[in-house]
Each structure stands twice: as C-alpha cells, then as structure tokens.
N, CA, C and O atoms as CSV, one atom per row, in Angstrom:
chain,resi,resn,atom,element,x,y,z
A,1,UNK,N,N,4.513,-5.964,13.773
A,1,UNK,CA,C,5.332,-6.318,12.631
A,1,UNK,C,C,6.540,-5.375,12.590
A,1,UNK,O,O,6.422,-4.172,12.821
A,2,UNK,N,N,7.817,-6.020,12.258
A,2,UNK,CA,C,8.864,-4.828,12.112
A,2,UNK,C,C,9.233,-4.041,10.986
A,2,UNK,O,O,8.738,-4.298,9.889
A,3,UNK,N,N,10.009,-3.153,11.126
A,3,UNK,CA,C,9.948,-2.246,9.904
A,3,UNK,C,C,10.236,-2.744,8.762
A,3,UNK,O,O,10.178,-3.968,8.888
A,4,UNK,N,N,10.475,-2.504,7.862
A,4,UNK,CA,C,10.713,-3.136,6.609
A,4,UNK,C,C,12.330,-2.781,5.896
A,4,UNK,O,O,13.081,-1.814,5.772
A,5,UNK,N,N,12.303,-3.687,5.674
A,5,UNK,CA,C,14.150,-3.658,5.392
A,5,UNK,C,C,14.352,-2.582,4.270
A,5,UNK,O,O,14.004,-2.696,3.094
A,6,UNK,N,N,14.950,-1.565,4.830
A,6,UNK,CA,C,15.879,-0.571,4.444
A,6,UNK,C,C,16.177,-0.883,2.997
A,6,UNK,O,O,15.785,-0.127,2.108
A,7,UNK,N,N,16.990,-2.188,2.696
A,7,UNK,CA,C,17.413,-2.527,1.273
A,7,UNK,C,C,16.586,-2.672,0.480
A,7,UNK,O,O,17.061,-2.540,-0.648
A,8,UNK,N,N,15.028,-2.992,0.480
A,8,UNK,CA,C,14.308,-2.681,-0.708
A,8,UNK,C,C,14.151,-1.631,-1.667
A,8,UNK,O,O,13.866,-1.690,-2.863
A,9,UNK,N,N,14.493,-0.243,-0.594
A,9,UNK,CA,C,14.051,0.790,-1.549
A,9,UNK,C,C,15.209,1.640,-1.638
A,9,UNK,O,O,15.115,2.865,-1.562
A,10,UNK,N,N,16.652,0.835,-1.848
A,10,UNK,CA,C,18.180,1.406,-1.835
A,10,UNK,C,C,18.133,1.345,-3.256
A,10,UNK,O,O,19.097,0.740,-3.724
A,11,UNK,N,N,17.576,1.641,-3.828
A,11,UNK,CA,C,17.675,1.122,-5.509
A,11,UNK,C,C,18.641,3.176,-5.992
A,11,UNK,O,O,18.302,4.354,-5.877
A,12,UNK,N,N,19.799,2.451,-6.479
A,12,UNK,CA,C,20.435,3.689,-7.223
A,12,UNK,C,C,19.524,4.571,-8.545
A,12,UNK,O,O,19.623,5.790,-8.687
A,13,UNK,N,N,18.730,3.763,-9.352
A,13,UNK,CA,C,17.715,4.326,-10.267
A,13,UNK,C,C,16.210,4.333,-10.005
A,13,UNK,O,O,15.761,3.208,-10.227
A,14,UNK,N,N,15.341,5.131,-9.642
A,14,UNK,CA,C,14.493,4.972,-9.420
A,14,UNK,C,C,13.696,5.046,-10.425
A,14,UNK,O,O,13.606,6.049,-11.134
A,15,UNK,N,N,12.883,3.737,-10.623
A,15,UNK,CA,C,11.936,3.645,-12.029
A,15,UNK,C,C,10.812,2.717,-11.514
A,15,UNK,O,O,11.000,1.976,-10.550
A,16,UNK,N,N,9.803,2.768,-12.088
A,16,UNK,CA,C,8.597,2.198,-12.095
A,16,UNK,C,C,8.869,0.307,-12.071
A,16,UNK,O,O,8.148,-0.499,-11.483
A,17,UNK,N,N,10.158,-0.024,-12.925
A,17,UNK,CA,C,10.021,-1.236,-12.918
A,17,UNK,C,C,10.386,-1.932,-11.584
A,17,UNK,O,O,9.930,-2.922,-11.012
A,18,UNK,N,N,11.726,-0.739,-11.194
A,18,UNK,CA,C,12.219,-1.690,-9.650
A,18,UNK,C,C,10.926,-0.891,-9.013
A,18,UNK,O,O,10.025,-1.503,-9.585
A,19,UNK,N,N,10.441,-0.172,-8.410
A,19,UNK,CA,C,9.602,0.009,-7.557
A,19,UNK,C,C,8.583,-1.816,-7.619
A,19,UNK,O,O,8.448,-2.703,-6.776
A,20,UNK,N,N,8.164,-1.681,-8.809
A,20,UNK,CA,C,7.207,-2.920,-8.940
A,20,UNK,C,C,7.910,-4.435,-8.395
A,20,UNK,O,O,7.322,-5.433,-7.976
A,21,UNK,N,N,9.339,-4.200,-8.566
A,21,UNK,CA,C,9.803,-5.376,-8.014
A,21,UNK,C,C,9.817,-5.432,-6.800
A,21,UNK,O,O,9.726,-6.472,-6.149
A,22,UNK,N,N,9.949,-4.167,-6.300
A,22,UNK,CA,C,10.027,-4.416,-4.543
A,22,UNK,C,C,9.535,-4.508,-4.276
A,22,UNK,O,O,9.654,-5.093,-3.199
A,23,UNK,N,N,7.990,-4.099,-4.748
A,23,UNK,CA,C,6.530,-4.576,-4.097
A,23,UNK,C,C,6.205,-5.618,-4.037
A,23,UNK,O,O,5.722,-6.141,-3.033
A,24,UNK,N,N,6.487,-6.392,-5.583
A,24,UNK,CA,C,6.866,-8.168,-5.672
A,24,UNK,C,C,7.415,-9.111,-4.255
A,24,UNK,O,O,7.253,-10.241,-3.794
A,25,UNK,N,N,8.084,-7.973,-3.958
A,25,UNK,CA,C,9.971,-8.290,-2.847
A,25,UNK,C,C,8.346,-8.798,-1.907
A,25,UNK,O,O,7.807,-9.903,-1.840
A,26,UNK,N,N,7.952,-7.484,-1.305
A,26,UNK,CA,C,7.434,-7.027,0.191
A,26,UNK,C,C,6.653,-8.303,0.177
A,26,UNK,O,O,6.737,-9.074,1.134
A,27,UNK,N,N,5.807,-8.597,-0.984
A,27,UNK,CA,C,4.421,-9.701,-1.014
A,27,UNK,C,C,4.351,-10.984,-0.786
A,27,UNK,O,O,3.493,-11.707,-0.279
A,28,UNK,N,N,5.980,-11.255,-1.497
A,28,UNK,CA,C,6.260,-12.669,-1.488
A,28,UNK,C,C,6.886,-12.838,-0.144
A,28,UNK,O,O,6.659,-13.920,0.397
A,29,UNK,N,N,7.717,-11.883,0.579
A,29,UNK,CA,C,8.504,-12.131,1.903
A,29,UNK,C,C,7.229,-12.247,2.892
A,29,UNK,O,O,7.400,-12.888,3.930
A,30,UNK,N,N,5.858,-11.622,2.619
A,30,UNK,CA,C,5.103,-11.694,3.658
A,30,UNK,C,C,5.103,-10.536,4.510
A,30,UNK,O,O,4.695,-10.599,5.670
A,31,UNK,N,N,5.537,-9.500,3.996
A,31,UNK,CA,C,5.664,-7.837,4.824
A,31,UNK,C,C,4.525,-7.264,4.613
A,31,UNK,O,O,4.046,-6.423,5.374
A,32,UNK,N,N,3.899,-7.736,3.379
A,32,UNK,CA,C,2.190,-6.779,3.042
A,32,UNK,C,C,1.248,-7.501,3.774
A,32,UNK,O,O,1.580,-8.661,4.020
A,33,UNK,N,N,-0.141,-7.027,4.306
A,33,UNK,CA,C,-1.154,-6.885,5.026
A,33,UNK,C,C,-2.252,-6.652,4.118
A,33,UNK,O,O,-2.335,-5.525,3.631
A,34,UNK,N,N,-3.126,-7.542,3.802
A,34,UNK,CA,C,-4.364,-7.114,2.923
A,34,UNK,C,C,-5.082,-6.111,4.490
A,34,UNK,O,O,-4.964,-6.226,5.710
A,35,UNK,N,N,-5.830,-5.155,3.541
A,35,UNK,CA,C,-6.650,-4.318,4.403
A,35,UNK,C,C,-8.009,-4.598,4.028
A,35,UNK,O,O,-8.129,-5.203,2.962
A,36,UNK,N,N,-9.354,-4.222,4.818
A,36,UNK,CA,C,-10.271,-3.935,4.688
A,36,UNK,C,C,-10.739,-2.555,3.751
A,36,UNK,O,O,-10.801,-1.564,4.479
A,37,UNK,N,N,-11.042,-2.293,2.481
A,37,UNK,CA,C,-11.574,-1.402,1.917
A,37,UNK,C,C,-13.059,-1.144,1.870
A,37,UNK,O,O,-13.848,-2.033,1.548
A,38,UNK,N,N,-13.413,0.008,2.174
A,38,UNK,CA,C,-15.148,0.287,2.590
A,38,UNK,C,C,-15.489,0.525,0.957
A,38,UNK,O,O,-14.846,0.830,-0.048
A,39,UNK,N,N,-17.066,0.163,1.337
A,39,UNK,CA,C,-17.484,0.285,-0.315
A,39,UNK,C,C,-17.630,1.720,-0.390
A,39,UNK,O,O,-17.691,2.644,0.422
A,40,UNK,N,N,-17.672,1.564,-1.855
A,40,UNK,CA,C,-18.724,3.445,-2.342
A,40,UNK,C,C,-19.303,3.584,-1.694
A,40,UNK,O,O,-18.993,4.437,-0.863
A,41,UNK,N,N,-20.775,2.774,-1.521
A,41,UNK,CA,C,-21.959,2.860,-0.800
A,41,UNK,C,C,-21.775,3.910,0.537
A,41,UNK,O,O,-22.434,4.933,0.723
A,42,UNK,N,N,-20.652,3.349,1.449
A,42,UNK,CA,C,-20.116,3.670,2.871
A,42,UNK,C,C,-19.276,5.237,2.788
A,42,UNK,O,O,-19.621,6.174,3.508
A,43,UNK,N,N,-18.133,5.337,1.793
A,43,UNK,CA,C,-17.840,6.257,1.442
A,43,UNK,C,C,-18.443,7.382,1.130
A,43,UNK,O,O,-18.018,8.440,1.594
A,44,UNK,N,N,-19.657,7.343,0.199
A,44,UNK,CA,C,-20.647,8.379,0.475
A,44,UNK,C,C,-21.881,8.486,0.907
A,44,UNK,O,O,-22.888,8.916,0.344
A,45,UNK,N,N,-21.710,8.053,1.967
A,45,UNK,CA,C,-22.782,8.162,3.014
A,45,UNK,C,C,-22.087,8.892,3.888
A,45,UNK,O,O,-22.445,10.058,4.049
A,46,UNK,N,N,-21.049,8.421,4.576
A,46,UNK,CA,C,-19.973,9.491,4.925
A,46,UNK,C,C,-19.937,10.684,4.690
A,46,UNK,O,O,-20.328,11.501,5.524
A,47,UNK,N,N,-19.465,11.034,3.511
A,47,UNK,CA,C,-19.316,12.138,2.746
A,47,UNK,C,C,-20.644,13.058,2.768
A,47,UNK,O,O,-20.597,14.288,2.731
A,48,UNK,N,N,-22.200,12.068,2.853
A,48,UNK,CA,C,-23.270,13.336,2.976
A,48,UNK,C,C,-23.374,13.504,4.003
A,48,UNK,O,O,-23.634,14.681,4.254
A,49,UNK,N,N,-23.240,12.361,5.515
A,49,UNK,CA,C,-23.677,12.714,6.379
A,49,UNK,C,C,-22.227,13.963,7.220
A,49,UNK,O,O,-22.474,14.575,8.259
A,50,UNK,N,N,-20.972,14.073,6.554
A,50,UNK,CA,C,-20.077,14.865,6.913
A,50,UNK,C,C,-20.380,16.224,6.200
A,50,UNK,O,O,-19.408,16.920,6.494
A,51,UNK,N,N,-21.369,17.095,5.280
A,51,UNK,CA,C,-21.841,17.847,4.735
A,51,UNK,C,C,-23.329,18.324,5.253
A,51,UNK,O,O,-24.031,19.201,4.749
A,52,UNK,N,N,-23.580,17.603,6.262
A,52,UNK,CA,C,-24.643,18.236,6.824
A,52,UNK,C,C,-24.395,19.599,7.635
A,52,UNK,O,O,-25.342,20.190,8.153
C-alpha cells in the first residue's frame, strides 16, 4: 500500500476535530486496514508466561 497523502495532516490548526476528520478522510478513501486484535485472555498469558 502507498504512503498516505501528505495533505491530510497539513492542517494549519491542530485540533481534535480535524484530526477526526482525517481519520474520516483515511476510512472512507480506503487507506485504513482493520487489524487483528488478541484477546485479554492471550495478552495475559503472555504477560505470565514473559514473567517467569
């Protein structure tokens, strides 16, 4: 996938509302990627078996 256009995040004021619009921007153009998120469950199991 290519980088993501420069002009989304040219915004002269930076505020919570344009941020939210550009994310709007990225979702609707088709630039975002749903990911796989691991459950809790996985996360700390991890976490004990990395504390051993």
């Amino acid at each position: 996938m290519p980088a993501m256009p420069r002009q989304l995040w040219r915004c002269s004021s930076k505020t919570d509302r344009n941020d939210a619009e550009g994310l709007a921007q990225i979702v609707r153009t088709g630039w975002y990627r749903s990911v796989h998120v691991k459950s809790f469950k996985a996360h700390r199991l991890r976490a004990l078996l990395g504390a051993r």
